[in-house]
C-alpha positions in Angstrom: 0.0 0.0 0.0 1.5 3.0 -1.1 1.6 6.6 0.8 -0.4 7.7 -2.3 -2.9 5.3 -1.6 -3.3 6.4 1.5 -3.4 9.7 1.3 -6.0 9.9 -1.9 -8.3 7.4 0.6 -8.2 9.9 3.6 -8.5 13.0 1.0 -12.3 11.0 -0.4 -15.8 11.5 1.2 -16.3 8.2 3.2 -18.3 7.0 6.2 -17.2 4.2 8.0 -19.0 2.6 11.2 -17.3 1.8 14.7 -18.9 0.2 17.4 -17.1 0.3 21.1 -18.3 0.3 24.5 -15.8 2.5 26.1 -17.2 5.7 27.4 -17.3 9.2 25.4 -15.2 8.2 22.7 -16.8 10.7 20.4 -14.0 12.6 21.6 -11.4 10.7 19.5 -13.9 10.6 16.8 -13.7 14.5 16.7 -10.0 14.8 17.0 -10.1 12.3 14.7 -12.5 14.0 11.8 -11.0 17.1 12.5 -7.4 15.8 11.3 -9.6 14.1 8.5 -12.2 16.3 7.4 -13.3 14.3 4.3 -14.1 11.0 6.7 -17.6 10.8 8.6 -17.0 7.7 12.0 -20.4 6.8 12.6 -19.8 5.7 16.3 -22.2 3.1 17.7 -21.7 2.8 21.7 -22.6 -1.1 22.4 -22.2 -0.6 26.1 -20.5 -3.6 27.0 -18.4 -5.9 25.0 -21.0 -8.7 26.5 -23.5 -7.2 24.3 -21.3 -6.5 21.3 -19.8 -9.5 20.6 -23.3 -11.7 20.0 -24.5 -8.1 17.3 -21.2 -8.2 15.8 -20.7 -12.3 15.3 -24.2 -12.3 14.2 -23.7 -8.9 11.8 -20.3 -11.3 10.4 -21.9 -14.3 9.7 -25.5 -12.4 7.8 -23.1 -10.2 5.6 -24.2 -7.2 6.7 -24.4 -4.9 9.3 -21.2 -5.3 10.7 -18.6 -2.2 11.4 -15.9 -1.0 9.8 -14.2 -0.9 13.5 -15.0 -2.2 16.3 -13.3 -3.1 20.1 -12.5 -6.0 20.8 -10.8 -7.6 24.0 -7.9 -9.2 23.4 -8.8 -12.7 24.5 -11.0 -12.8 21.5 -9.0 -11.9 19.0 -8.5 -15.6 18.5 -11.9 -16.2 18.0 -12.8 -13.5 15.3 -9.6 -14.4 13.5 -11.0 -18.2 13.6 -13.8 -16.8 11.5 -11.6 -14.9 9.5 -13.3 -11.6 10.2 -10.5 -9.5 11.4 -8.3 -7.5 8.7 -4.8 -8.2 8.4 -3.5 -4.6 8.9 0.4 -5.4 7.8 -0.5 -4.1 4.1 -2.1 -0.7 5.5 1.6 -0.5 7.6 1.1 -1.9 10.7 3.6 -2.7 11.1 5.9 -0.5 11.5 4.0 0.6 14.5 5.2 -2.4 16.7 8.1 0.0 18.4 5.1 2.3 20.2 3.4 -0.1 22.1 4.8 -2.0 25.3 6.4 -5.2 23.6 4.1 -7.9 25.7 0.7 -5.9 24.1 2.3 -5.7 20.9 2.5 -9.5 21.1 -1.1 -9.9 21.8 -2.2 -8.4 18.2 0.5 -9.6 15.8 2.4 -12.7 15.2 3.8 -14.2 12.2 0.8 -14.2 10.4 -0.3 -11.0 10.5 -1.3 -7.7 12.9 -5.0 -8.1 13.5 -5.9 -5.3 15.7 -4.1 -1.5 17.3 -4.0 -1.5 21.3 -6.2 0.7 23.2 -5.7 -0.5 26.5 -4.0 -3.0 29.1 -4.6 -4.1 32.6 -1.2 -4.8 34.3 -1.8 -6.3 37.6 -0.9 -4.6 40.7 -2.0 -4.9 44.4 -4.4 -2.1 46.2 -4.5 -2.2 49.4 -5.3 -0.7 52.6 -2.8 1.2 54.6 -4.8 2.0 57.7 -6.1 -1.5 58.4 -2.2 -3.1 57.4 -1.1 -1.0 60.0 -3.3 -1.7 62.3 -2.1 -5.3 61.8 1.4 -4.6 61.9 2.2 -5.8 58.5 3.8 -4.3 55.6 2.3 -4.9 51.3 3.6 -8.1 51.0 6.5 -8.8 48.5 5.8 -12.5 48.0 3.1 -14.5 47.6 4.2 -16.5 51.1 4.2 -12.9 53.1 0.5 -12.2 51.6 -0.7 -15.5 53.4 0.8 -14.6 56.6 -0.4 -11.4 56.2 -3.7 -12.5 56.2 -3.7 -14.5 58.8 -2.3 -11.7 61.2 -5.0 -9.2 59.7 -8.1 -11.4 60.2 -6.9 -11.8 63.3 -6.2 -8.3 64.3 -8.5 -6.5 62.4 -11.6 -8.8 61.7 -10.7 -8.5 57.8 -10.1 -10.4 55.0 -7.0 -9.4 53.2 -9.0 -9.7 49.5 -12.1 -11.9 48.2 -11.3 -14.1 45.6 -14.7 -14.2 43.5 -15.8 -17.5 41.9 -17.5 -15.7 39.1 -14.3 -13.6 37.6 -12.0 -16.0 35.2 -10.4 -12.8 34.6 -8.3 -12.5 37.3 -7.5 -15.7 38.1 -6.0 -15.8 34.4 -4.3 -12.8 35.1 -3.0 -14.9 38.4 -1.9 -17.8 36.1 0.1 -15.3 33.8 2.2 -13.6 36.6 3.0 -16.9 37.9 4.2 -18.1 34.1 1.2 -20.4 33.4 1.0 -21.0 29.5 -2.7 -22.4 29.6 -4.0 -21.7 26.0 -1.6 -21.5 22.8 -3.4 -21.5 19.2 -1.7 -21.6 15.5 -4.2 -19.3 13.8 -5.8 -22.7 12.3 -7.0 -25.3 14.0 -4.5 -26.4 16.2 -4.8 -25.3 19.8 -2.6 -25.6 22.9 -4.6 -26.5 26.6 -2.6 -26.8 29.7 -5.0 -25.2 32.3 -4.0 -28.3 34.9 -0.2 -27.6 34.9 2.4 -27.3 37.5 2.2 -23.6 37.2 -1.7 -23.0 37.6 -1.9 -25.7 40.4 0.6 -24.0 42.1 -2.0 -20.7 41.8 -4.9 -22.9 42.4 -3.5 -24.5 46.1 -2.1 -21.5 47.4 -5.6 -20.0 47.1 -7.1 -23.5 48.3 -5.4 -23.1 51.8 -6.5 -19.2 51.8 -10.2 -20.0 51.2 -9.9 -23.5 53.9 -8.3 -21.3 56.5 -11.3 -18.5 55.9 -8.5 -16.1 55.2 -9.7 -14.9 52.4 -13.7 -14.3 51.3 -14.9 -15.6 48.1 -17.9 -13.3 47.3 -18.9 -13.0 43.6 -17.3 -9.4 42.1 -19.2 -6.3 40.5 -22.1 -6.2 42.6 -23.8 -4.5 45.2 -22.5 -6.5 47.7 -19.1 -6.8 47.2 -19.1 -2.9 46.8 -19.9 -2.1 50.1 -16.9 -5.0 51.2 -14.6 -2.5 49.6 -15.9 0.5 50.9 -16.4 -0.7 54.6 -13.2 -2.6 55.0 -14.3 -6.1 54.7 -11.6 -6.7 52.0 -8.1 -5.2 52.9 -7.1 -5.4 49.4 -7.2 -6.2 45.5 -5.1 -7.8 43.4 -6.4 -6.0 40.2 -5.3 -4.2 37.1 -4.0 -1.2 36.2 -8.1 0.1 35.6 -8.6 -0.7 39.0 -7.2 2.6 40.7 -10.3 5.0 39.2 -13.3 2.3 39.6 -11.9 2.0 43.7 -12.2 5.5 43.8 -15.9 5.5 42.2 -16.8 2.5 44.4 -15.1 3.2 48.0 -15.5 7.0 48.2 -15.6 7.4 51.8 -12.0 5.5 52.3 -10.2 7.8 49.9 -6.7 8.7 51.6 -6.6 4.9 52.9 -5.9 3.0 50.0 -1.5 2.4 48.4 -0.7 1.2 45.2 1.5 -1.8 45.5 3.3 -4.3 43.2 1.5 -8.2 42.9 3.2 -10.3 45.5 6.1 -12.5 44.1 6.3 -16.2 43.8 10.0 -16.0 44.6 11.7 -13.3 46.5 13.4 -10.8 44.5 11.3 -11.6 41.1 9.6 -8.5 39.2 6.9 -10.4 37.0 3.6 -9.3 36.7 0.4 -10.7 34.6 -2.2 -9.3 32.9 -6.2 -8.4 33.4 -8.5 -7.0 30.6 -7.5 -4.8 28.0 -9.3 -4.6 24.6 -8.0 -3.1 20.9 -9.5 -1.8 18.0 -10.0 -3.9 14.9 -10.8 -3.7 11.7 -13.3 -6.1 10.1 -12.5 -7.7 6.5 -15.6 -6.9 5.2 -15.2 -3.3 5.5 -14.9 -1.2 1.9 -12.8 0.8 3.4 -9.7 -0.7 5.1 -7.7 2.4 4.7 -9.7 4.9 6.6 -10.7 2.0 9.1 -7.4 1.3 9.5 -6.0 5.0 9.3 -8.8 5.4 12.5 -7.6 2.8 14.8 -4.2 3.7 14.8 -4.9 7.4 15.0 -6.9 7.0 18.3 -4.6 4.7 20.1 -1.0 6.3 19.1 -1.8 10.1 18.5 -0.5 11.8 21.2 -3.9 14.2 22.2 -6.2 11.3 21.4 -4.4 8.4 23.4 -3.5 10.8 26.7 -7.3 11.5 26.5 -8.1 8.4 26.1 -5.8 7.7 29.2 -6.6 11.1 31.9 -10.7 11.3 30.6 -12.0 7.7 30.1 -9.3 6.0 32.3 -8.3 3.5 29.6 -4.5 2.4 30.9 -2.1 3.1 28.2 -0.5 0.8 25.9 1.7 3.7 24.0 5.3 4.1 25.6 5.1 8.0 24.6 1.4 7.8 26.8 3.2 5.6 29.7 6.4 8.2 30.0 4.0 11.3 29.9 4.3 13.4 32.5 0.7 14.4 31.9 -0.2 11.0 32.5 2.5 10.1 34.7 3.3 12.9 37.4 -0.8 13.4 38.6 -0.9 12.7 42.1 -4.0 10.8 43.9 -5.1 12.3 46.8 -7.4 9.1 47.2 -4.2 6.6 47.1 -2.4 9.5 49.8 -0.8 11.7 47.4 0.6 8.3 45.5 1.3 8.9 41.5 -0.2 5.6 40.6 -0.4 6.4 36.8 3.6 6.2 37.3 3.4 3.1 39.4 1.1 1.5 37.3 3.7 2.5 34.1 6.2 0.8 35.4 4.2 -2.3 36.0 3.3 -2.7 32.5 7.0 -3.4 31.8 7.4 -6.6 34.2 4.3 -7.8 32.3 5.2 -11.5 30.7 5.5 -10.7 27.1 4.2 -14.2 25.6 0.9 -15.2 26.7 -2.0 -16.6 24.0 -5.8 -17.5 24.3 -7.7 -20.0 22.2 -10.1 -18.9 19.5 -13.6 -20.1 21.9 -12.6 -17.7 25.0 -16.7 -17.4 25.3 -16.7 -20.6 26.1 -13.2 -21.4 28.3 -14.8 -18.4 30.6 -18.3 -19.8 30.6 -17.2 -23.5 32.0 -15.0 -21.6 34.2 -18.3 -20.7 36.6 -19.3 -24.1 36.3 -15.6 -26.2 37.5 -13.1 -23.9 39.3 -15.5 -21.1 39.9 -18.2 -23.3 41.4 -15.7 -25.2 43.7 -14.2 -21.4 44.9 -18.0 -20.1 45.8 -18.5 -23.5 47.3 -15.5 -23.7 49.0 -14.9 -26.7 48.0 -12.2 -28.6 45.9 -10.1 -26.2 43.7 -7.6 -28.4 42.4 -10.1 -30.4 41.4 -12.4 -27.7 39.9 -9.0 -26.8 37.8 -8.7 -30.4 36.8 -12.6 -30.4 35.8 -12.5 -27.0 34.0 -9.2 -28.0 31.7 -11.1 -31.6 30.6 -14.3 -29.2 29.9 -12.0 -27.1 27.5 -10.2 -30.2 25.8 -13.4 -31.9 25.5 -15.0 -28.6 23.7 -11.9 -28.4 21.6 -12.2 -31.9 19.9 -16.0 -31.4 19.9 -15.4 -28.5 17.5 -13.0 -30.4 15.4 -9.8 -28.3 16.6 -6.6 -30.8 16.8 -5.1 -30.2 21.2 -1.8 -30.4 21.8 
């Protein structure tokens, strides 16, 4: 694709579609049209990528009605590539953007097949926690995984708190937990060959050490995002989350009254002295195959994520956690200090996180489904409080078993 391509596409009346969830990104839109006054982005807000996916899968497979653009999560990336619905943006030049984003997200669009998506955002995991009721305890943010256990047994026992909940109904995380501990559950070719290793040394290792926490009643194991578990947060019945890099602004929305009590730590270590963190959430923005009009579509995506006005805005005004290195070394992203996390610049913490992030880590093209029987194996055995290793055991047959069903070849 040549520059004069390009530039004869941008400079021709067009209207192309994007559908995303994230909040009030008819900002980027306008920045956008404003650079590129002869293209129209009809945004369509889907609200949640839960409700997107089923439109945009059913829009795919009809042959019409889909976007030009759309977000998509990166765990499904596999899944819409399966289908072959996904552009391959390495003719529209890519890449050549690979040096901009953190080398770990890059990774998670591109391989050696193709680039199928731009970044928008990332979830590096970190550890929130609170500083009153740690001191109160007489304990310190724990630097390895075997400090955060006797942590919380010295802070239920002091303080009448669990040091975090570890929700049955959020496969998220506990991925996120698998990755920082150097799981490799899921691997897939592009094809039809896929990898499954969810009952491996690495995740058991996860898996028991949060066994003991839940049989000891050290830890609570409430389901997340609701009502409930809200008012945990805000009233002190959790002491802390292991969450992502997003998780700073929703605290603040959701624990208002404890603002000033809350520190910004890194994920405790399964060996002393390691710096390795996982991932949680994080979507991009992709360009569908059947669009007219890959060029603008394309030209769109990468303007919104690696423009420098659109991606801090995308980072200071809709709290979407960079993926950019010139975003992550900003100091108008970087050098704001929380007065809810005591003064702490956590947009810097968080920044340096993304870096210790493991940089190879791949899903399998039926994510809907891995998460789904996820509630009904390990899930179900953490809400029950029952067996865990063998809810992991039970959740990685439920996967193989899908695999084959679908006619995919497992490792």
């Amino acid at each position: 694709m040549s520059q004069a391509d390009i530039d004869k596409a941008m400079d021709t009346p067009t209207t192309i579609t994007f559908w995303a969830w994230a909040p009030d990104m008819q900002k980027e839109v306008d920045l956008f049209e404003a650079k590129y006054p002869k293209i129209n982005v009809e945004l369509v807000n889907t609200s949640s990528g839960t409700q997107q996916y089923p439109k945009l899968r059913a829009a795919l497979k009809a042959g019409k009605g889909a976007p030009d653009v759309a977000q998509v999560e990166y765990q499904y990336i596999p899944s819409f590539r399966q289908t072959g619905s996904l552009a391959d943006l390495t003719p529209y030049g890519a890449a050549e953007a690979k040096d901009d984003f953190v080398d770990w997200i890059w990774n998670q669009v591109a391989d050696d097949k193709g680039v199928w998506a731009v970044p928008q955002d990332s979830g590096p995991l970190g550890n929130l926690y609170r500083s009153d009721i740690f001191a109160q305890a007489g304990v310190s943010a724990p630097e390895t995984w075997a400090d955060y256990a006797a942590a919380a047994a010295t802070i239920k026992e002091k303080t009448g708190s669990y040091i975090a909940d570890l929700p049955g109904n959020d496969p998220g995380q506990m991925v996120g937990f698998f990755w920082q501990a150097g799981a490799k559950p899921f691997g897939y070719d592009g094809d039809k060959t896929v990898k499954i290793d969810l009952d491996s040394p690495a995740t058991q290792k996860v898996v028991s050490f949060w066994q003991d926490l839940v049989k000891k009643d050290l830890v609570a194991t409430d389901a997340d995002f609701n009502d409930e578990w809200y008012q945990g947060l805000a009233q002190g019945k959790y002491a802390s989350w292991q969450v992502a890099a997003w998780g700073p602004i929703f605290l603040q929305g959701t624990a208002k009254n404890t603002s000033g009590k809350w520190t910004a730590a890194k994920i405790p270590q399964w060996e002393a002295g390691q710096d390795v963190s996982g991932n949680w959430g994080g979507s991009t923005t992709a360009v569908m195959e059947s669009s007219p009009n890959k060029i603008a579509a394309y030209e769109f995506a990468k303007f919104i994520n690696t423009d420098s006005e659109a991606a801090l805005t995308l980072a200071n005004e809709q709290f979407l956690f960079p993926t950019t290195k010139a975003t992550l070394s900003d100091p108008k992203f970087v050098d704001q200090a929380s007065e809810f996390y005591g003064g702490q610049k956590v947009n810097e913490f968080f920044a340096g996180v993304s870096d210790t992030v493991d940089k190879n880590f791949q899903w399998l093209p039926f994510m809907d489904f891995v998460y789904s029987s996820y509630n009904e194996t390990l899930g179900k055995a953490i809400s029950e409080k029952g067996d865990m290793t063998g809810g992991l055991a039970a959740w990685d047959a439920a996967v193989t078993d899908y695999a084959k069903q679908q006619g995919f070849t497992v490792e």
